[in-house]
N, C-alpha and C positions, 0 to 999 in steps of 0.2 A: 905784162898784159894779163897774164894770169891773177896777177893779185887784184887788181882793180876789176876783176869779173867777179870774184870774192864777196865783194864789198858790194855790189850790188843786189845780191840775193838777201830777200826778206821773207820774216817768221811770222805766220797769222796763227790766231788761237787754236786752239781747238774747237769749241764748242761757238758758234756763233750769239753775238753779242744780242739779237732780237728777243733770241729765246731768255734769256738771264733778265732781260728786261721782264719778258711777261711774267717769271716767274716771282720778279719784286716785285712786279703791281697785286698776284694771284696771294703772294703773303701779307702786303699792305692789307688787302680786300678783307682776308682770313683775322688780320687783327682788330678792324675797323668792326666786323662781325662779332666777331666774340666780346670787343670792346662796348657795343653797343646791344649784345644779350645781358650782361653784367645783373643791370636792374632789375632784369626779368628774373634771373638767377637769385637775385637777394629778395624779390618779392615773393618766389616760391621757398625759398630756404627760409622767409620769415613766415610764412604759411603751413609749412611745415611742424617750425618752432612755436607759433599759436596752437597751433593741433595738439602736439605732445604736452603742451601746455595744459590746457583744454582738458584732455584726456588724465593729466596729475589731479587737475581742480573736481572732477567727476567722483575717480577715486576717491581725494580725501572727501567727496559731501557727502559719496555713498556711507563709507566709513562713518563719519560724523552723524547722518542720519541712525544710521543702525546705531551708536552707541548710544545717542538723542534718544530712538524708541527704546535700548534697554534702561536706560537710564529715567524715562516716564511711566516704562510698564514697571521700575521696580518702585515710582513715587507714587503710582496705582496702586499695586502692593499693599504703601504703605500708608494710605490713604483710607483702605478701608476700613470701617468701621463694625469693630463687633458689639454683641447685645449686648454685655456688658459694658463697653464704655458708651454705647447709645442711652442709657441709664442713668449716665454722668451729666447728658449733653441736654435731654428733653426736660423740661420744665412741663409737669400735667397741666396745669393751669393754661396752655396754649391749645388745650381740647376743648376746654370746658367753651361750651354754646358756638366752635364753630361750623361755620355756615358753607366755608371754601373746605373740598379734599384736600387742595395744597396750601401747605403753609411754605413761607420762607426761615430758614435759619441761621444761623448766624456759627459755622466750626472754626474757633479760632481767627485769621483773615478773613478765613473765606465763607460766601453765603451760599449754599445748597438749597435745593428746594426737596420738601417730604412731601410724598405720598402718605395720605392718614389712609383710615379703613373707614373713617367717618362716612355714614351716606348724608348727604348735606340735604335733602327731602326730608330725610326722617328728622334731622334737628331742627331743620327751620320750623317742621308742625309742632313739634315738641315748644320752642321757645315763642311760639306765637298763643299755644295752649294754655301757658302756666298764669298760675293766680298770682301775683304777687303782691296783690292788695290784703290777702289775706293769711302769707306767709311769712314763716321767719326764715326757714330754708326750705330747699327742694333738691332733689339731688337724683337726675335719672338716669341708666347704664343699661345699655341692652349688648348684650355678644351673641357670635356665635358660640354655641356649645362643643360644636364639634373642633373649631381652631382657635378657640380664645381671642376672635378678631372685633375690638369695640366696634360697637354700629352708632353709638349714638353716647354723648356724655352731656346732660345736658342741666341746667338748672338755675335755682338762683340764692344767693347769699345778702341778706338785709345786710347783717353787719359788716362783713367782706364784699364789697361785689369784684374784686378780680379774682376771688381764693375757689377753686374748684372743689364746691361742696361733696364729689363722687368720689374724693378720694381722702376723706379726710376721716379717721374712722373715729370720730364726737359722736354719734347716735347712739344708742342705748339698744343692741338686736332686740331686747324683748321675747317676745314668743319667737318670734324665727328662730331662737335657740332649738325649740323643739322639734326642726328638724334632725337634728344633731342629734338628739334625747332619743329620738323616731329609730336611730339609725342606728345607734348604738344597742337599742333595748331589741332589735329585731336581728341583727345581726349575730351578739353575743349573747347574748339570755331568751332565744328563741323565740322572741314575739313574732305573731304576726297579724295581716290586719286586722282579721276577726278572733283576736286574741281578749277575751274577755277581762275588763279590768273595773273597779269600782272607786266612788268618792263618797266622803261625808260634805254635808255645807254649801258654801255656794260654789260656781264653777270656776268664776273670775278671783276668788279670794284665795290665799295661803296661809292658814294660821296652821300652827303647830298641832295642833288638835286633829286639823285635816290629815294628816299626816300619819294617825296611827292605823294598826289590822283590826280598829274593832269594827265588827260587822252590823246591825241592827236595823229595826225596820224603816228608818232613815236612809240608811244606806240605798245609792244608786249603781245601779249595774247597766256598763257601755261597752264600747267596742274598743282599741282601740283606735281603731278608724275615727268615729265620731270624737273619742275624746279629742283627736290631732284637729277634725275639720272645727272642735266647736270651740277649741282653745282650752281644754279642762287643765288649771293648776295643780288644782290635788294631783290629779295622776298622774301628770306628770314629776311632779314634786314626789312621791312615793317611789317612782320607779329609779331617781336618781337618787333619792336615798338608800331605798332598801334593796334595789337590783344594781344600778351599777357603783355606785359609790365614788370614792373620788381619784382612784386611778381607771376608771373606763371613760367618766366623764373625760376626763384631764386629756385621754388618751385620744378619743371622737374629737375632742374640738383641734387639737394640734392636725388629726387627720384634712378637717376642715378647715385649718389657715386660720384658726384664731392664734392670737399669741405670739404670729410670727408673718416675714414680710411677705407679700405675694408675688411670686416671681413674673413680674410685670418687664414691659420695655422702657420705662420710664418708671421713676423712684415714688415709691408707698411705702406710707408708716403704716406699723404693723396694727394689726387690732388689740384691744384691751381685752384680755382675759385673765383671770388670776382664782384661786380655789384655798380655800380655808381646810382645816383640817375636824369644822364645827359640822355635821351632818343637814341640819337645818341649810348650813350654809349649799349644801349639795341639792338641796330639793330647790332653793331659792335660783339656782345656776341655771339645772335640768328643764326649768320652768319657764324660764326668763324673764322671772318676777325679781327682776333688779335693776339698779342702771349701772353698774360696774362692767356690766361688758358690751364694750361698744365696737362695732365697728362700724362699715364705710358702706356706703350706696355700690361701688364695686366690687365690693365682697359678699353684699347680700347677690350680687348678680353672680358669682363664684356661686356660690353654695347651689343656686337653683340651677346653674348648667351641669354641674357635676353630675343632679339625678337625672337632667334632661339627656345627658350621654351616657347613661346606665353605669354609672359610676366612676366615670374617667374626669381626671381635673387636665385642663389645657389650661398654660399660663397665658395671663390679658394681654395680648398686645394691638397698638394702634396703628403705629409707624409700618408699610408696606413696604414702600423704598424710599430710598435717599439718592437725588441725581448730583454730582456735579458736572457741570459744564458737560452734561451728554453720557456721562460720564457714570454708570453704577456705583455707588461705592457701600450701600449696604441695602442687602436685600432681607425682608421677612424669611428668616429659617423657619421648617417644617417645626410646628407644637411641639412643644417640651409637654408629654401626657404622664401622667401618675394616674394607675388606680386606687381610689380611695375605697371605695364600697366594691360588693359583689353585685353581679347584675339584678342577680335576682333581689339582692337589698334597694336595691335603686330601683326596680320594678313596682314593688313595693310600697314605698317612700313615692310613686306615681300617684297611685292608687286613693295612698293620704289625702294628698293634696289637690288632686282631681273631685277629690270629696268635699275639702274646704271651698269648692270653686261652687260645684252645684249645686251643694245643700249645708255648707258651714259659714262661718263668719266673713265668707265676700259674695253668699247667694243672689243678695241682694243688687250687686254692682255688675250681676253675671246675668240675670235671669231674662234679659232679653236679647241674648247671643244667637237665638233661634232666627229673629226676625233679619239676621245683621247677615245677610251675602257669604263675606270672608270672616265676620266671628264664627259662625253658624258649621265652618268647615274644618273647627280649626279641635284639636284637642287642649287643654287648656287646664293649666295645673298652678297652684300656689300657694302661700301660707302668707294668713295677714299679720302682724305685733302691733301693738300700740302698748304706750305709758306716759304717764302724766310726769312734768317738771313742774311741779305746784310752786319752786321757788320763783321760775321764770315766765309761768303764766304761759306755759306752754306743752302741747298734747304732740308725741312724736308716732306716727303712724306709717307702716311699714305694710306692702305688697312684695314678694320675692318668688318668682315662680319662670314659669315658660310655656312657652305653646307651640306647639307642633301640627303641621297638614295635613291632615289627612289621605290629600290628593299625592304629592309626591314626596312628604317627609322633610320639609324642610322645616328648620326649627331655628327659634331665638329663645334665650333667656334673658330677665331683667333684676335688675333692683330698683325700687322705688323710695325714697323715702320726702316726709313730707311734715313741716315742724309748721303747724296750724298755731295762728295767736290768738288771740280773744274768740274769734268764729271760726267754725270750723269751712276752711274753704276747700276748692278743686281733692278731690281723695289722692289716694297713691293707686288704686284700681283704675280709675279712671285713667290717670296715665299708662299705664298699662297696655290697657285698649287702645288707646292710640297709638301707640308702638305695634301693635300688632296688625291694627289696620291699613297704617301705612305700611308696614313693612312686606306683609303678604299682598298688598296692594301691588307693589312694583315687581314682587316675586312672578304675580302672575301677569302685569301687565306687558 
């Protein structure tokens, strides 16, 4: 009996079965959830990985930039251009008669655009003025005195017309020498202007005869003031024979850039100068009764700025800036200045040629400055040359001076020169004046 009670007794779980259920369905639910965040999961972890991404690509462009900009500021560097190789690159002949401030160039690939110093006013008058009907050249240069910056190159060439007659030094100086003569005899042998000096013969002529100390009732007695305004040969011609001889000569013209190149922004042959060891040959120099020394329409405008700056030489230049692509890459450096003369030689050597203007050999092309507005204000200084090419049928005449404001001191120097043919047409004074009236025209407009 007992065993069959045994056998009736039954074992239930522990934990009832309900609860085990919900907690399969509470894990099913929990994997169904997680299995179904998955995407969400891989959308932010690829969002993530774009970002860091993102963040590498940043990095290397910042990187890349910066080495980008050192690597164009050092092709800026090396891009610039100094005055000496801009000397290599300008062709003068791209001055001569224009009308635009900017030109285009051409460095290498690449094309830049120049800033000239050209005023395009002042050339257009200029190349509207000129004779050419009755010219073989013409060749006209106005700078500042104080910065050697061309204002104006302008002209014309029968037998070249693309060859820039301003820089070409074929003229014959002539008397413009006599500045030179002026400068030397006043500086080194104590002239000065009312420095009494005497000639035999005529004024215009050089014979050997003229030349000597003898004195008689022939004999004329002048200043030299007058002899500089009226163009006297003798006296001149005596003072480089028997006062400076041929190492003062030699030594004055090299001071004044004969003989050697000008230090321009752009490339010039140097002027012709050369000296004998024959005395005659010294008076014929001093005088500029020859045609062996020649130079150039820019050089005659050298010489006359030098005294207009009380004896300081600034080298010519045209070019202001050069852009590329926004870009600087050569700017006008401050004047390269040498003193040539003392001031008070250069004051002096004023005084000359303010002489030759109101009562010497350009009185006549001057004497109605009074009636003229802006001549009438102006101070106004020069030395005229002429000489004949009897083989070319051709009369070379030369104005080389400057003029200055009176009102506020501004000032231009020029060189002119002008190879007349059969008639004599337009003068080199006459140009002159036109450079002066447009130029203070716009100063004060």
């Amino acid at each position: 009996m007992f065993k069959n009670n045994h056998q009736r007794i039954r074992h239930y779980p522990t934990k009832p079965q309900w609860r085990s259920y919900q907690s399969a369905l509470k894990s099913r639910a929990a994997r169904r959830r997680a299995i179904s965040r998955i995407p969400t999961y891989i959308f932010i972890f690829c969002i993530m990985l774009l970002g860091l991404l993102g963040i590498f690509k940043l990095c290397d462009f910042y990187f890349d930039y910066q080495s980008a900009q050192q690597n164009r500021n050092t092709e800026i560097r090396a891009a610039q251009i100094s005055r000496d190789e801009l000397r290599h690159i300008i062709d003068p002949d791209i001055f001569f008669n224009l009308t635009d401030r900017n030109i285009t160039l051409r460095i290498g690939a690449r094309r830049v655009v120049a800033e000239t110093s050209i005023m395009p006013q002042l050339q257009q008058a200029l190349i509207e003025t000129m004779d050419r009907r009755h010219s073989q050249y013409i060749g006209i240069v106005a700078m500042d005195p104080d910065n050697g910056r061309i204002l104006a190159m302008a002209g014309y060439n029968r037998s070249h017309p693309g060859r820039n007659t301003c820089v070409i030094p074929d003229f014959p100086a002539a008397s413009l020498f006599k500045i030179v003569t002026a400068a030397a005899a006043i500086e080194s042998c104590g002239f000065s202007p009312k420095t009494r000096v005497c000639f035999n013969g005529e004024k215009h002529t050089l014979y050997k005869s003229q030349l000597s100390d003898r004195i008689n009732r022939y004999t004329n007695w002048t200043t030299l003031t007058r002899a500089f305004a009226e163009s006297i040969n003798p006296v001149f011609g005596k003072i480089g024979e028997k006062k400076l001889k041929k190492d003062l000569i030699e030594h004055y013209a090299s001071l004044f850039g004969f003989g050697s190149r000008l230090n321009a922004d752009f490339p010039v042959k140097p002027s012709l100068f050369s000296i004998t060891e024959n005395p005659y040959n010294w008076a014929e120099i001093a005088s500029g009764f020859n045609k062996s020394t020649r130079i150039s329409p820019l050089h005659a405008a050298v010489i006359a700025s030098i005294i207009a700056a009380d004896g300081i030489y600034a080298n010519p230049s045209a070019i202001d800036r050069i852009i590329d692509q926004n870009l600087v890459i050569y700017k006008r450096p401050a004047p390269i200045t040498k003193r040539i003369i003392s001031p008070d030689t250069a004051r002096s050597l004023s005084k000359l040629m303010h002489a030759t203007v109101t009562s010497g050999t350009a009185k006549k092309f001057f004497r109605r400055v009074h009636s003229n507005p802006i001549l009438s204000s102006l101070e106004i200084c020069g030395k005229t040359g002429s000489i004949n090419n009897n083989a070319e049928e051709i009369r070379f005449e030369w104005f080389s001076g400057f003029a200055i404001s009176r009102k506020n001191g501004k000032k231009f120097a020029a060189g002119v020169v002008v190879a007349h043919k059969k008639y004599i047409g337009t003068r080199a004074e006459t140009y002159f004046k036109k450079i002066a009236t447009i130029y203070f025209s716009e100063q004060t407009g």
